[in-house]
N, C-alpha and C positions, 0 to 999 in steps of 0.2 A: 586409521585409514590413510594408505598413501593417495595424492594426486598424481595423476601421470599427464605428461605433454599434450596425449589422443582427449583426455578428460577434460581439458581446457577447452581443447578446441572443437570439442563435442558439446559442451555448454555454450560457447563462444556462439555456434555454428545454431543451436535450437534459440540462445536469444537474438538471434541475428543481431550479431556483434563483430563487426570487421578488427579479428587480431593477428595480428604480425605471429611469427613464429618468436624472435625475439622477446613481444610482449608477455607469449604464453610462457614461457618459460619464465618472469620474470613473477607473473600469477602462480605459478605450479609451485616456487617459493613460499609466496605470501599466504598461499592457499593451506602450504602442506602447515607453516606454521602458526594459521588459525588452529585448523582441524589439533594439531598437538593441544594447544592450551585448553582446547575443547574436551579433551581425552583429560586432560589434567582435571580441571572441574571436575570432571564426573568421576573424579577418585575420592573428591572430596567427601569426608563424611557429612551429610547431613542430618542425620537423623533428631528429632526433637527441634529443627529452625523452622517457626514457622515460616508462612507463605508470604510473600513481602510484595506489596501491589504496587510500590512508589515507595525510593529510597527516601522523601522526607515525608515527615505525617503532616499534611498539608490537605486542604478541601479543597477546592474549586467552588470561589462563589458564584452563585445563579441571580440571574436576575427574575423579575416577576416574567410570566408568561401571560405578556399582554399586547395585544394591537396596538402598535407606536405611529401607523400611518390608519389616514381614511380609506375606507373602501373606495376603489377605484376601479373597478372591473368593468360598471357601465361603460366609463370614457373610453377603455383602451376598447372594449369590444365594439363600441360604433364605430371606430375607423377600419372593424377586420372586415375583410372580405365575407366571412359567413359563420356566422354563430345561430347556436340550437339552443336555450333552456341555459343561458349564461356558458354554455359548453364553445369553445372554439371549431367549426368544423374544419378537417383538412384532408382534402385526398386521398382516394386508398393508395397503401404504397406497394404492401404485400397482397397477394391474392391468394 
């Protein structure tokens, strides 16, 4: 897939992203050769690799799923303006 000059700055222009013409050009490079090594990968055979979710086989430890603080909700709701059934009331905003 080539990038062209308009394609920058048509991306440029939907992220509203202030680019130089200079700059686009220096992107339409960088751009064209990602999209190459991209094209490359996907020549790659894969067939029979499986699916790899994380290059190292590592876990992520958890900790318990437990309340580390005290309920606090009475305190902070006596200073609000206006609470329903522990709920906060506030404003309509949308009609």
């Amino acid at each position: 897939m080539a990038i062209e000059h308009a394609n920058v700055l048509r991306a440029a222009h939907l992220a509203r992203l202030g680019v130089t013409d200079a700059q686009a050009e220096r992107y339409v490079d960088d751009l064209s050769r990602i999209l190459e090594m991209v094209d490359r990968l996907a020549e790659i055979d894969t067939e029979g690799v499986a699916p790899l979710s994380h290059p190292l086989d590592a876990t992520q430890p958890l900790r318990a799923d437990e309340a580390i603080e005290a309920d606090r909700r009475d305190t902070f709701q006596s200073v609000a303006p206006a609470t329903q059934d522990g709920l906060y009331l506030v404003p309509r905003v949308v009609e």
